[in-house]
C-alpha positions in Angstrom: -6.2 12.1 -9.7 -8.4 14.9 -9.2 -11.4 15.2 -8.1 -14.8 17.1 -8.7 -16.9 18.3 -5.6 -20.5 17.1 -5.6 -23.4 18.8 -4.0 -24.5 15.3 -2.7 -25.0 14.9 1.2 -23.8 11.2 0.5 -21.0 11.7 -2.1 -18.2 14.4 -1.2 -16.1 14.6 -4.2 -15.6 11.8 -7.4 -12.7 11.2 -9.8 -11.5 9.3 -12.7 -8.8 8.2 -14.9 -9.7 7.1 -18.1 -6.1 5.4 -19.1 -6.4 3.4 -15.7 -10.4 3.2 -15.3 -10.4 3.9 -12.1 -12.8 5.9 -10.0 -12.2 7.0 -7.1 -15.3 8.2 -4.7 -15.3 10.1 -1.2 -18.3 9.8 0.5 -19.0 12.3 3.1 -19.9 10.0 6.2 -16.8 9.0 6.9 -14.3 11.1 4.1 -12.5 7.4 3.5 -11.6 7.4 -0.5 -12.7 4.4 -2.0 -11.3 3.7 -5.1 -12.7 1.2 -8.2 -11.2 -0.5 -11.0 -11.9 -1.3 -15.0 -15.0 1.2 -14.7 -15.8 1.9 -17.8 -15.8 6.1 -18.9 -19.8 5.9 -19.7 -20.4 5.1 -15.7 -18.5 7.7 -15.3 -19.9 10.4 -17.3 -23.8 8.4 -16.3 -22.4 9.5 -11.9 -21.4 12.9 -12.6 -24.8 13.8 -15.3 -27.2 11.9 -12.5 -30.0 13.7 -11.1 -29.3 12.0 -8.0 -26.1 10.6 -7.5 -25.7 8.7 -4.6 -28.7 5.8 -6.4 -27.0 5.7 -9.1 -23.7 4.9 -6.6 -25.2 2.2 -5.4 -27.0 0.8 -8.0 -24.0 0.7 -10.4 -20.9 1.0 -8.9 -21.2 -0.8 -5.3 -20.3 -4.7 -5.6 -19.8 -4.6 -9.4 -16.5 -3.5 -9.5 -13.4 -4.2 -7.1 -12.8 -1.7 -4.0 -10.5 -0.7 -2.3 -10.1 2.0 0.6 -7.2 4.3 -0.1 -7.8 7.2 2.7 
């Protein structure tokens, strides 16, 4: 999957793929991938348009889908 840098000192670099609707997030504390499933394409498109990022993260993503830490 690849992934787009953000300009975020929380989030290092996002990706998605819509056939799998997974996102996958690298946050830059500790550079561990962590990767969510059945996100739907809006949320998305709504993380990489947000004026600031990292809320949205954790409003909308954190603890409503499943994680996983891949690296």
């Amino acid at each position: 999957m690849k992934h787009i840098g953000f300009y975020n000192g929380f989030i290092d670099t996002v990706g998605y793929d819509p056939l799998c609707a997974i996102l996958e997030v690298r946050l830059t504390g500790d550079g561990k991938v962590r990767r969510y499933c059945n996100v739907p394409e809006n949320i998305w498109y709504r993380l990489r348009e947000s004026c600031r990022p990292d809320i949205f993260y954790h409003r909308y993503v954190c603890g409503r889908y499943a994680e996983s830490v891949v690296s």
